[in-house]
N, C-alpha and C positions, 0 to 999 in steps of 0.2 A: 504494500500500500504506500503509496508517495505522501510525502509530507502534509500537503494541502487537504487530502483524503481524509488522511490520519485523525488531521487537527477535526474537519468537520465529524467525522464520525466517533468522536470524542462528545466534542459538542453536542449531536445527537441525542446519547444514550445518556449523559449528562438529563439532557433537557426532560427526557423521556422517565429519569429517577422523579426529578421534580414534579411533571405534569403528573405523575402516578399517586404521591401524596399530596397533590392541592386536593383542601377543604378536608384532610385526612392527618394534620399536625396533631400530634398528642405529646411529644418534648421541645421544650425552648430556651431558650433563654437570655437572658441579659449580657453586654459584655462591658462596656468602658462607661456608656450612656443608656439610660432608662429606655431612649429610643432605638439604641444600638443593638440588636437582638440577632440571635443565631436558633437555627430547627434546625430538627432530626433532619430534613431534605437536604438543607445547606452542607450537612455532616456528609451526607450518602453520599449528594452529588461531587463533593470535594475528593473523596474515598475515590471514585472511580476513576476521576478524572488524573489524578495523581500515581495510582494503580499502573492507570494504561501508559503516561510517559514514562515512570521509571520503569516501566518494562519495556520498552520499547526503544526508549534513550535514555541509558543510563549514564550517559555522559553530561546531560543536559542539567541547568540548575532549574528550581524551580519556585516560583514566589505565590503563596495563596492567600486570599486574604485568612482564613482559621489560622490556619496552619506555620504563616509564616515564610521564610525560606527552609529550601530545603534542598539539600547536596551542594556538593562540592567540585563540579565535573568542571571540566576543562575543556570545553566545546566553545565555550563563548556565549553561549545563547540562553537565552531563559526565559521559560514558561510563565507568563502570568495571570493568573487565575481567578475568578470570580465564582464559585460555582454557584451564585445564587442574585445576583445582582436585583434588590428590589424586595427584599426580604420582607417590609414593612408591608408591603401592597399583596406579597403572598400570603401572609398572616391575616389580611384582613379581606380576602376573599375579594380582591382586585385585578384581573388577572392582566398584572402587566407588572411582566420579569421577566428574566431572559439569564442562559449562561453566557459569560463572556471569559474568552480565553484569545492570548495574544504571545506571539512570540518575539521577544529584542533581545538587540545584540547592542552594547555602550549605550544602553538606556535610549533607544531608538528600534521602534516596531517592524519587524520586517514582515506580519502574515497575522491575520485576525481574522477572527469569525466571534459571530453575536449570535444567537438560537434562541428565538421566542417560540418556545414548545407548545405554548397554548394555539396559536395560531399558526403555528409550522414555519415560519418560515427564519430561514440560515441567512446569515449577512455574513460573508467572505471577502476577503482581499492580500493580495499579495503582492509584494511594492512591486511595481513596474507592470501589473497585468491586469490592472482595473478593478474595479469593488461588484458584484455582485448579490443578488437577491434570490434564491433556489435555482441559482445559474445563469437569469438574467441580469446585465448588464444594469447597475443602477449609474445615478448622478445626482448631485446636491440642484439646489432648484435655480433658475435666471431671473428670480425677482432682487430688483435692482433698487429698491425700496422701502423703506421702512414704513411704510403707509399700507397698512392692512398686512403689514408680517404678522405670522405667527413664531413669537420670543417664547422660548423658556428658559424663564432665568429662578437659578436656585443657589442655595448655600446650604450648607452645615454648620449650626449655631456655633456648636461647641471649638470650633476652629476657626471662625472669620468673622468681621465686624457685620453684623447684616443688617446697621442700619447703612451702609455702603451697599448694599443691595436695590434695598429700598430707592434708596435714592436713584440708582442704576433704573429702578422702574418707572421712578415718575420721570426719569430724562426720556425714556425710549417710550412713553406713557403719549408724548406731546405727539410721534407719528401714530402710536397704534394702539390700542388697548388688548389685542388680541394673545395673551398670555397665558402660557401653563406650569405646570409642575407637574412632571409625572412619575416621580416617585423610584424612577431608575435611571440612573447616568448611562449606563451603556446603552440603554434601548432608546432614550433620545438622540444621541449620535447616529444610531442607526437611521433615525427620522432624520437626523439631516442626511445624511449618506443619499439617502433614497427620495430625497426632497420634499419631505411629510411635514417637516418644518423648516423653518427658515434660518434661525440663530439661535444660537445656545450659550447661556455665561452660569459659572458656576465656577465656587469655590472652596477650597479645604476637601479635595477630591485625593484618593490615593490610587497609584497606579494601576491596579486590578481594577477599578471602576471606567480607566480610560483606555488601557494597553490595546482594546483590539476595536476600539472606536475612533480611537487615531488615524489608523493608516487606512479604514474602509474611507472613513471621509477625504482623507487624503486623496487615496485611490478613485474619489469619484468627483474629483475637481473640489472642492471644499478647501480651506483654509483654517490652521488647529494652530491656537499660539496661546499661550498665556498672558494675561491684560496687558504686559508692555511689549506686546508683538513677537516675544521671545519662542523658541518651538519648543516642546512639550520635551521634559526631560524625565522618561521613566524611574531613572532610579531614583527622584525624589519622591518625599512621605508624604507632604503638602502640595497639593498641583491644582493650579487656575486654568478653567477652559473658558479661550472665547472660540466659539464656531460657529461657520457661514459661507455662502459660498465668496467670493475674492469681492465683490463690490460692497456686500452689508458686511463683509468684515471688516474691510478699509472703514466703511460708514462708522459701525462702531465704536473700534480703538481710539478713532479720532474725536467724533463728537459726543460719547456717550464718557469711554473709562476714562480717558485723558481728561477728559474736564475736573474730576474728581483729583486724580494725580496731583 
């Protein structure tokens, strides 16, 4: 099975743990924040997902969010894992979650895939071969505008100032009111990837929530930078996404986080 295969059908059977216990959680629990919670699903799907790389590349290191890192290999490359991204919305009978699993090399993405089990469908990319959607070709969207976008902008209290958010809302408030939250980092990158939505700002995000929503967006013309236009650097703990496709990202940096700067 080749690499790209691999990853999705990881991702897959991943997704296929999870969709088997929605509305079926009986262990949970808390981890740093009241809100920060881990299931028995999160536990399996992490189990499998980690099972099949170090069986399959035992040279590979790997970073989960449970779990931590893990190995010592000497490939260069490493796995990083969400096996559950949206935990809060799986808990509460939401169904919008997805696994995300990404593979970098010097804290830079070279292959991702996104898996929303509930509604089947795989978001893929591998740098230099385009982002895909169940193998059709996606793209971020050619609206040019802030006027009737759909924004989702989010934060994590416990790590970022969010009344810097707020304010981010009422600036970007004056084109559009059209605004969401949906409760998974990864599966909104996927929305912009596939041009579901327009822009996405969020902050105090850690690399298992971004690793394989990076380079889809990438891969489908989009633009991933951190508020002062900087590219997204995996091995940090702390990580700001602005995303869009190349004109409401420019729009953004410029008139919206700069202002605040």
């Amino acid at each position: 099975m080749q690499l790209d295969e691999f990853m999705q059908d990881i991702a897959l059977g991943a997704g296929q743990i999870i969709k088997s216990k929605f509305h079926h959680i009986k262990k949970w629990h808390t981890k740093s924040d009241p809100g920060d919670i881990v299931t028995e699903a999160d536990e399996a799907s992490e189990k499998y997902v980690i099972d099949r790389i170090r069986s399959a590349y035992p040279d590979d290191r790997i970073l989960s969010e449970e779990s931590g890192a893990i190995g010592d290999g000497n490939s260069g490359r490493v796995w990083i894992i969400d096996p559950l991204d949206g935990t809060r919305n799986y808990m509460m009978g939401i169904p919008l979650f997805c696994v995300s699993i990404g593979l970098a090399i010097d804290g830079s993405p070279i292959m991702g895939t996104i898996y929303d089990a509930i509604h089947d469908e795989m978001f893929f990319a591998e740098r230099g071969k385009g982002a895909f959607m169940n193998g059709d070709p996606i793209s971020v969207c050619r609206e040019e505008s802030l006027e009737d976008s759909l924004v989702s902008v989010s934060w994590v209290r416990r790590k970022v100032d969010g009344q810097a958010f707020v304010e981010y809302v009422e600036q970007i408030s004056r084109d559009t009111s059209y605004f969401r939250r949906f409760g998974s980092a990864a599966l909104v990158m996927a929305y912009i990837a596939s041009g579901r939505i327009h822009a996405y700002m969020q902050g105090g995000l850690n690399p298992w929530d971004v690793a394989a929503g990076v380079i889809i967006i990438e891969e489908a013309g989009g633009v991933v930078t951190d508020f002062h236009g900087r590219p997204i650097d995996l091995r940090n703990q702390d990580i700001e996404i602005l995303t869009a496709n190349p004109a409401l990202h420019s729009m953004l940096l410029r008139d919206v986080v700069s202002q605040r700067a």
